[in-house]
C-alpha positions in Angstrom: 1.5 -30.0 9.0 0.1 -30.0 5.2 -3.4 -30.8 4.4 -5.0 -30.9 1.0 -8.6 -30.7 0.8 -10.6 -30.1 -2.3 -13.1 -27.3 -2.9 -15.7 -26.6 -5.0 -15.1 -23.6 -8.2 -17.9 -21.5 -6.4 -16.0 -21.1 -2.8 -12.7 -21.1 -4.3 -13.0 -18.0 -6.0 -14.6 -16.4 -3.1 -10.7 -17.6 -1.0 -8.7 -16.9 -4.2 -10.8 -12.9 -4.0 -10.2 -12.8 -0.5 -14.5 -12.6 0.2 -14.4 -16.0 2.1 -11.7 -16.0 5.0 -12.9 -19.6 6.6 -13.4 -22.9 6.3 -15.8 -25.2 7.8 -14.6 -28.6 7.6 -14.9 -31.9 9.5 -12.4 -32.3 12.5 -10.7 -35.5 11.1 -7.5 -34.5 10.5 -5.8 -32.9 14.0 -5.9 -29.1 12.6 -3.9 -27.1 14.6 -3.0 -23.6 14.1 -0.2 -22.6 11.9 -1.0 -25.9 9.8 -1.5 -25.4 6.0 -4.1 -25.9 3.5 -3.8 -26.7 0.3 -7.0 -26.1 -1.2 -7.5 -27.8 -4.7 -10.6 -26.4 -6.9 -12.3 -29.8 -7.5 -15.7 -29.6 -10.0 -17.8 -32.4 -11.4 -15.7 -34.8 -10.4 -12.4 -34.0 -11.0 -9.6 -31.4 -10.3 -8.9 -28.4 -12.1 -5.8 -28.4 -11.1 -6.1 -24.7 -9.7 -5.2 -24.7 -5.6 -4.0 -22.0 -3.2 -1.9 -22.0 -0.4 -3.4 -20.9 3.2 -2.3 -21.0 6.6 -4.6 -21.8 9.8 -4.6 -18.9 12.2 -7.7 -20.1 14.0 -9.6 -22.9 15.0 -13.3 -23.1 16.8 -14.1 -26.0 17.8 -17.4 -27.9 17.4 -20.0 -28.5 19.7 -20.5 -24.5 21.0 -21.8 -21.6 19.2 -24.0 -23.6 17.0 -21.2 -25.5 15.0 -22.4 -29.3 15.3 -19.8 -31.5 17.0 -17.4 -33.2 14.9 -16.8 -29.7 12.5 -14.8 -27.4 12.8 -14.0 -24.1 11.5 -10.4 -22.7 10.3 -9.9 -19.1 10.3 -7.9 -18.3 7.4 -4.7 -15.9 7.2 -5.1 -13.1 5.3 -1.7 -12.0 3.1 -1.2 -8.7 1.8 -0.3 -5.1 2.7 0.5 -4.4 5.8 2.4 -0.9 6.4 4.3 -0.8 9.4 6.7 2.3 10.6 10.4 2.6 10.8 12.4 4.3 13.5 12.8 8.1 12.5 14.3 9.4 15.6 16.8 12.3 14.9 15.1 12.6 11.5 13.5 16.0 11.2 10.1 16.8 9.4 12.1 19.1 6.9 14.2 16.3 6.2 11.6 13.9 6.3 9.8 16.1 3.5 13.0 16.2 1.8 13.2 12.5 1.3 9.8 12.5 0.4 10.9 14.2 -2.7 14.2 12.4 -3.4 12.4 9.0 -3.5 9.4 10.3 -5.7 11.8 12.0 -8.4 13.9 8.1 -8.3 10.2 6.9 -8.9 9.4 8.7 -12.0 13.1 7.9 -13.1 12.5 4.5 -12.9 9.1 5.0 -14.7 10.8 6.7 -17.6 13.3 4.5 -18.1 11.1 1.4 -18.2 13.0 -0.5 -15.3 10.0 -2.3 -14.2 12.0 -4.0 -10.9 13.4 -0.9 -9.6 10.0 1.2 -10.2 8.5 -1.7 -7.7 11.3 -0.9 -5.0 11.0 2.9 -5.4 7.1 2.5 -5.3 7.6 1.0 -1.9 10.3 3.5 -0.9 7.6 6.3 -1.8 5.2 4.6 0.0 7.4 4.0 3.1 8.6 7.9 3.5 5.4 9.4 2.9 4.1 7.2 5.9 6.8 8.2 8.3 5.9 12.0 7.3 2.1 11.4 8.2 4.1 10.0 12.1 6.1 13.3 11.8 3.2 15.8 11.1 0.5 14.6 12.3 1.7 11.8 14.6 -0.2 9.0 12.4 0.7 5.8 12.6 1.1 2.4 10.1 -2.3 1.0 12.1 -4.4 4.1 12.0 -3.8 4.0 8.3 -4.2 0.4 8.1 -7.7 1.0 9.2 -8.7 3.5 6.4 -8.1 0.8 3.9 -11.6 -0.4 3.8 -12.8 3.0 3.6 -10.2 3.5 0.4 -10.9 0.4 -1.2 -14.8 1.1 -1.1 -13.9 4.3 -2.7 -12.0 3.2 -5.8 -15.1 0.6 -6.2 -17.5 3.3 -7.1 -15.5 5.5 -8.8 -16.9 6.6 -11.6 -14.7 6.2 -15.0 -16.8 7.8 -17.5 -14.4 10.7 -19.3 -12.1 9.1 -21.7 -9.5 11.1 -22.5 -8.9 10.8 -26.4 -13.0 12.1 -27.0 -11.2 15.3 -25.0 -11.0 18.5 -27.1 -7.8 19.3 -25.1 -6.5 15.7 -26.3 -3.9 15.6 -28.8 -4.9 12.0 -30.3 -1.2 11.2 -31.8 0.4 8.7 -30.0 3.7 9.3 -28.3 5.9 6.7 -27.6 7.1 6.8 -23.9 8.8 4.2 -21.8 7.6 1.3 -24.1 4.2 2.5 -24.1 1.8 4.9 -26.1 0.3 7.6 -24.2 -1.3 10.7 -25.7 -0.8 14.2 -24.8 -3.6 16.8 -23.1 -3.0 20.2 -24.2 -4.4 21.6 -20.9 -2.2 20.5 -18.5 0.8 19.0 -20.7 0.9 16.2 -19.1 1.2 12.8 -20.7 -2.0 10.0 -20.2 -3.3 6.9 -21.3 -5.7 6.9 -23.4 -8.2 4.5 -22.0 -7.8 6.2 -18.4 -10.7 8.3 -16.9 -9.3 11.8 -16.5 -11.6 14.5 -14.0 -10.7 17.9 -16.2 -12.7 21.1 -16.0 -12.0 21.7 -19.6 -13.1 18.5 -20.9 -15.6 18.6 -23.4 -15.7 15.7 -26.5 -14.4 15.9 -30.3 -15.6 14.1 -33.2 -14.1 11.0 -33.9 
């Protein structure tokens, strides 16, 4: 079943970011899991016309564990990433290495030539090989490495972004056109970047603008 139920701006975009994963609601309407929600922003008065699209995977029940009777609260399913393994018996780790390679090289092909749908499917394909050589070498699975995501994300949060790459002595600061794009070149490493990307280089030191 469908239900849509208005929200205000401020715990919408906590759903929308993925912060808030609940909703406490009154128990009016027969929720059950596996129901939908269609969550429509609502703010002084009227819609914005903004709504998301969640689906029930839990329900607790009013009247235990502090929730007043009558409430209710919805556990909401998350959607994203999830990395699960393939079936790679027979395949050995040189060969599984070897594909490793094969479906990097169709990455960077698809990069180069622009082909923005088939650099999706090759980033996947990348992603998939290199996860069934962590389950050939080290016997790591899709669930141990689902569980280092928090750890990752809270990494890239901090990171720190302060080097820009065309204030780099090793920078050449004309443009080169590259796959639709502009990208400058650093001498050190000969290896094309974009200029408003963070690069970590030993050499770095800044030019004059």
């Amino acid at each position: 079943m469908q239900h849509e139920l208005k929200i205000l701006p401020q715990y919408f975009k906590s759903v929308k970011e993925g912060a808030k994963t609940f909703e406490i609601r009154t128990n009016d309407r027969g929720f059950k899991v596996g129901d939908t929600l269609i969550l429509e922003e609502y703010e002084k008065g009227h819609y914005t016309l903004e709504r998301i699209r969640k689906e029930v995977a839990y329900i607790l029940e009013g009247g235990q564990c502090g929730l007043e009777e009558g409430y209710c609260i919805l556990g909401l399913k998350q959607e994203g990433l999830i990395l699960k393994n393939i079936d790679l018996t027979g395949i050995s780790i040189i060969e599984q290495i070897n594909k490793v390679k094969e479906e990097e090289t169709e990455f960077m092909i698809a990069i180069e030539l622009g082909n923005k749908e088939n650099a999706i499917e090759e980033f996947f394909d990348d992603m998939q090989v290199k996860l069934g050589l962590l389950e050939k070498v080290f016997g790591i699975k899709a669930d141990k490495v689902m569980g280092k995501y928090d750890k990752h994300l809270e990494k890239i949060k901090f990171r720190p972004r302060n080097k820009q790459c065309n204030k780099c002595i090793q920078c050449d600061k004309r443009e080169r056109e590259f796959a639709g794009q502009k990208w400058l070149l650093c001498n050190e490493d000969n290896a094309l970047v974009d200029k408003d990307r963070a690069k970590e280089c030993k050499s770095y030191k800044e030019q004059k603008e």
